[in-house]
C-alpha positions as CSV (number, residue, x, y, z in Angstrom):
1,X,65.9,116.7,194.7
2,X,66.6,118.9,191.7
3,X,65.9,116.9,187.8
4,X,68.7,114.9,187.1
5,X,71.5,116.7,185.4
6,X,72.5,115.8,181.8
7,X,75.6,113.8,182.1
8,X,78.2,113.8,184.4
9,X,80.6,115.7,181.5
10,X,77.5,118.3,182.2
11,X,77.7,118.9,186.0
12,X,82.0,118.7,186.1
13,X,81.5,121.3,183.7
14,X,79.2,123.4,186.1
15,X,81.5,122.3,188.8
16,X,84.2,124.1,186.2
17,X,82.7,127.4,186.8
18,X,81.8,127.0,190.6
19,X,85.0,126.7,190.9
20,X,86.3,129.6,189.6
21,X,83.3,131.6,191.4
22,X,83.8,130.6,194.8
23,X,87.9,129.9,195.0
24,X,87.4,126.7,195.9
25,X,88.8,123.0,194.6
26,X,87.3,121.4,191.9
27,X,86.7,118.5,194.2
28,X,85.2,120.5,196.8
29,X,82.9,122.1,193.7
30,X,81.6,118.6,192.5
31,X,80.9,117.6,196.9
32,X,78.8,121.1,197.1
33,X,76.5,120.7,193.2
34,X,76.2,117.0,194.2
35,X,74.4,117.9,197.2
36,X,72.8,120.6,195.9
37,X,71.1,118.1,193.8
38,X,69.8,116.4,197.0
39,X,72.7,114.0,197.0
40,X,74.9,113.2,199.9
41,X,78.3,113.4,198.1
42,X,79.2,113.3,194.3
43,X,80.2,109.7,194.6
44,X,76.8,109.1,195.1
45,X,75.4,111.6,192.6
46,X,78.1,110.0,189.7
47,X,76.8,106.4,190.3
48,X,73.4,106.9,190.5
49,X,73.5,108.8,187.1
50,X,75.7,106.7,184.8
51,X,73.2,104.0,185.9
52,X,70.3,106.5,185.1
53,X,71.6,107.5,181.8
54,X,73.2,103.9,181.0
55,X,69.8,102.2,181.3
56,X,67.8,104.8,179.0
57,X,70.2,104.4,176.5
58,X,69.8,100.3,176.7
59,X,66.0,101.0,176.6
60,X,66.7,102.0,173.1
61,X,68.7,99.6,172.0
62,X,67.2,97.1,169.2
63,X,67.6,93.7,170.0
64,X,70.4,91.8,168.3
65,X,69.2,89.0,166.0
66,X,71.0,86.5,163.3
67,X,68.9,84.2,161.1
68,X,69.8,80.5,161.6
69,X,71.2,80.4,158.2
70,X,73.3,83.3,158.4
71,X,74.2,81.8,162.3
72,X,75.3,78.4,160.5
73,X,77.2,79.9,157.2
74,X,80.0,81.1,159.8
75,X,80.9,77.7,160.9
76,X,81.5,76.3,157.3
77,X,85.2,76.1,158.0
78,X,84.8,73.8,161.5
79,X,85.9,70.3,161.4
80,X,83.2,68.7,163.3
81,X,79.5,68.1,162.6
82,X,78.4,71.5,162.9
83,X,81.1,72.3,159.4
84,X,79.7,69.2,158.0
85,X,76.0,71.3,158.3
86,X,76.7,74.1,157.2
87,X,78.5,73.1,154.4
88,X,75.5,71.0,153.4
89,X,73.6,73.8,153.8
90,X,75.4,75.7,151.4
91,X,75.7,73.2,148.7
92,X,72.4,72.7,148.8
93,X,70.2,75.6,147.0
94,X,67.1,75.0,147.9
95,X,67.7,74.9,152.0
96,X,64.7,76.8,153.5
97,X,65.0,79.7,155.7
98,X,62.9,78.6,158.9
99,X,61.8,80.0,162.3
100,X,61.8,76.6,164.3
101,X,63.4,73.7,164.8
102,X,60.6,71.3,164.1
103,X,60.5,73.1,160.6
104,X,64.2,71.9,160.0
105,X,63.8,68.4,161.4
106,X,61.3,67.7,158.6
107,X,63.1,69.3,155.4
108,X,66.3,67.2,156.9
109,X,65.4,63.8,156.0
110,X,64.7,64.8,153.1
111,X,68.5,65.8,152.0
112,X,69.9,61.8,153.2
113,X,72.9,63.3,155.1
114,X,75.0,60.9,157.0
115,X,73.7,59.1,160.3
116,X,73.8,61.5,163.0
117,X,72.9,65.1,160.8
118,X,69.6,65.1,163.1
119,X,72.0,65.0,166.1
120,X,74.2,68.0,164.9
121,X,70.8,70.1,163.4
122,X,70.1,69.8,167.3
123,X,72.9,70.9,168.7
124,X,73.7,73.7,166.4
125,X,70.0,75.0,166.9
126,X,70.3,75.0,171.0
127,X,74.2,76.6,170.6
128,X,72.7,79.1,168.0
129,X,69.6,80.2,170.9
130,X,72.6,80.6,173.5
131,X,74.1,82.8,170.8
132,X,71.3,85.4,170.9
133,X,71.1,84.8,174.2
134,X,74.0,86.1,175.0
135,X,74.3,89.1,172.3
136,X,71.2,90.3,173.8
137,X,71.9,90.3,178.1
138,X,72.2,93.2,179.7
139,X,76.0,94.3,179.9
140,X,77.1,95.6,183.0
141,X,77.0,99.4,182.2
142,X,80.9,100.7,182.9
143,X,81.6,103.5,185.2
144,X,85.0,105.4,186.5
145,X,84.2,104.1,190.0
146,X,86.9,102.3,191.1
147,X,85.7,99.1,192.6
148,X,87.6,96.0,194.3
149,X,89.1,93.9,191.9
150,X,89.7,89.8,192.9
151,X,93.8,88.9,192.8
152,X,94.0,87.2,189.1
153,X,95.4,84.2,190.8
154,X,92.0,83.0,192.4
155,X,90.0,80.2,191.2
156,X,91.2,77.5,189.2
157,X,93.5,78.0,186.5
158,X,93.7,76.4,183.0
159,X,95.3,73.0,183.1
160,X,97.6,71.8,180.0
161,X,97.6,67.8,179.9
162,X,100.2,66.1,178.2
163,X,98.8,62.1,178.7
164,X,95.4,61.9,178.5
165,X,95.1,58.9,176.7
166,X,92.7,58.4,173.6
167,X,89.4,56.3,173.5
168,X,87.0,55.8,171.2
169,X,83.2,57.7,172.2
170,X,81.4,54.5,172.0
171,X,83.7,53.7,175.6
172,X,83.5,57.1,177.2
173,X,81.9,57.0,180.5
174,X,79.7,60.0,182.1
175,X,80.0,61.1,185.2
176,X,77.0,62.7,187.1
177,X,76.7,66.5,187.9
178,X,73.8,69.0,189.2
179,X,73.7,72.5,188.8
180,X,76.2,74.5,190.8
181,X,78.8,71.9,190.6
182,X,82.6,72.6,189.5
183,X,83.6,70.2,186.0
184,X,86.2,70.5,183.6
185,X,85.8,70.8,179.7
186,X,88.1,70.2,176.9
187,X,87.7,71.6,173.2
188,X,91.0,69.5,171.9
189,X,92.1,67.2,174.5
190,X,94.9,69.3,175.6
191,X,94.0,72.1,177.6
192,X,91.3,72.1,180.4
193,X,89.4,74.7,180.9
194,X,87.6,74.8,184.6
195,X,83.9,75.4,184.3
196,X,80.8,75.8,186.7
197,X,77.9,73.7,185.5
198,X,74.0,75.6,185.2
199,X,71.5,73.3,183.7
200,X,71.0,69.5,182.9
201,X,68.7,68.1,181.0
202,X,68.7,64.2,179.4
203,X,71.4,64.5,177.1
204,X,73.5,67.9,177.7
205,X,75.2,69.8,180.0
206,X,74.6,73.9,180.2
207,X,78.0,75.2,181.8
208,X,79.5,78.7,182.5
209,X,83.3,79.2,181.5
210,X,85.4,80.0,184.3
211,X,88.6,80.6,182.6
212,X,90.2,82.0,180.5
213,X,88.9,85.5,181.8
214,X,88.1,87.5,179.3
215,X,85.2,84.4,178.2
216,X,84.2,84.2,181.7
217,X,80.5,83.8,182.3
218,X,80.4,82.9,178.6
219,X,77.5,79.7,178.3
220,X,77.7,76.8,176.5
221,X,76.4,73.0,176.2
222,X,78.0,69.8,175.3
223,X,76.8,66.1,175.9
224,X,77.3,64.4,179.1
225,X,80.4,62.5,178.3
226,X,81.9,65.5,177.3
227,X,82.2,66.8,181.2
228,X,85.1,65.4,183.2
229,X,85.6,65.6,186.6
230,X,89.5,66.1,186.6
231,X,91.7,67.6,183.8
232,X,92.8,64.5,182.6
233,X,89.2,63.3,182.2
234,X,88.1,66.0,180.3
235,X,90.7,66.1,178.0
236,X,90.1,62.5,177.5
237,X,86.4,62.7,177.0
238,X,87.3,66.3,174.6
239,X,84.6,67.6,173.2
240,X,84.2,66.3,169.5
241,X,81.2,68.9,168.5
């Protein structure tokens, strides 16, 4: 096999000019420099080089990374615990800039937030990790292959409820899942939002996000009675984070 060509722009252009040279197609050009290239067609010789070229170019790619802080001042606006931390953080002027959580547990007592500020420091440190996480996997690299695409109407769909009744956390009850299993979140007790649960530890729940699609795949964690089985359950148990 011949060195990889440049780019694919590179061996249409070649393809261009074969073209014009032997009378042929411009189809039937691309077929005969794929194989000349030791390739059986140029379907072959097209994917195997967007993948080539798409996975030097990630090699060079610096890895994406947010302080804590920086992480934390974009949620000043939230109405939940994780707002009620950062803006803590930012009133206060001597909040440290650490690398771990132990490091924040101890300044935190220090500050006398209200009961549960431990809780929330926790929470917001694990979602901020599954932050980078994610802005750092490997993306799919994107190529003018066409390949099958799934009807939209598969899968479950987001669910609207309009009678989920209201209860207080302290009388929420959590329901047991394992890994692999299908669950239902809710982020204001309205809509229901089918998820495929991928860790559990003492306390949380790791989950994938099924729909809507352009989020899905997209990881997140909440606390156990935070999961609902049904539609209705979740939105009853919402999540409150």
């Amino acid at each position: 096999m011949k060195e990889l060509p440049r780019s694919v722009t590179y061996i249409k252009s070649q393809a261009r000019k074969l073209k014009r040279t032997l009378n042929i197609t411009h189809v039937q050009a691309l077929e005969l420099l794929a194989k000349q290239y030791g390739y059986s067609n140029w379907q072959h010789c097209q994917r195997d080089l967007i993948i080539s070229v798409g996975a030097k170019i990630e090699s060079t790619l610096i890895p994406f990374h947010i302080g804590f802080n920086d992480w934390l001042k974009r949620h000043k606006n939230r109405n939940s615990p994780l707002g009620d931390l950062s803006r803590a953080m930012l009133r206060n002027n001597s909040w440290p800039n650490f690398d771990t959580l132990e490091e924040y547990g101890q300044f935190l007592p220090s500050l006398r937030l209200p009961y549960g500020a431990t809780v929330a420091l926790e929470r917001a440190w694990k979602r901020y990790l599954l932050y980078i996480k994610s802005k750092n996997s490997p993306r799919p690299i994107k190529s003018r292959i066409k390949k099958k695409v799934a009807p939209q109407n598969e899968g479950r769909k987001i669910t609207i409820v309009k009678d989920a009744p209201s209860v207080q956390i302290t009388e929420r009850t959590v329901e047991k899942f394992k890994p692999g299993d299908q669950a239902w979140v809710s982020w204001n007790g309205r809509r229901a939002l089918p998820i495929t649960i991928t860790e559990v530890d003492n306390r949380h729940y790791t989950f994938i996000v099924e729909r809507p699609l352009k989020k899905r795949g997209n990881e997140h964690y909440v606390f156990h009675d935070e999961v609902g089985s049904t539609p209705k359950l979740a939105c009853t148990n919402y999540v409150t984070f």
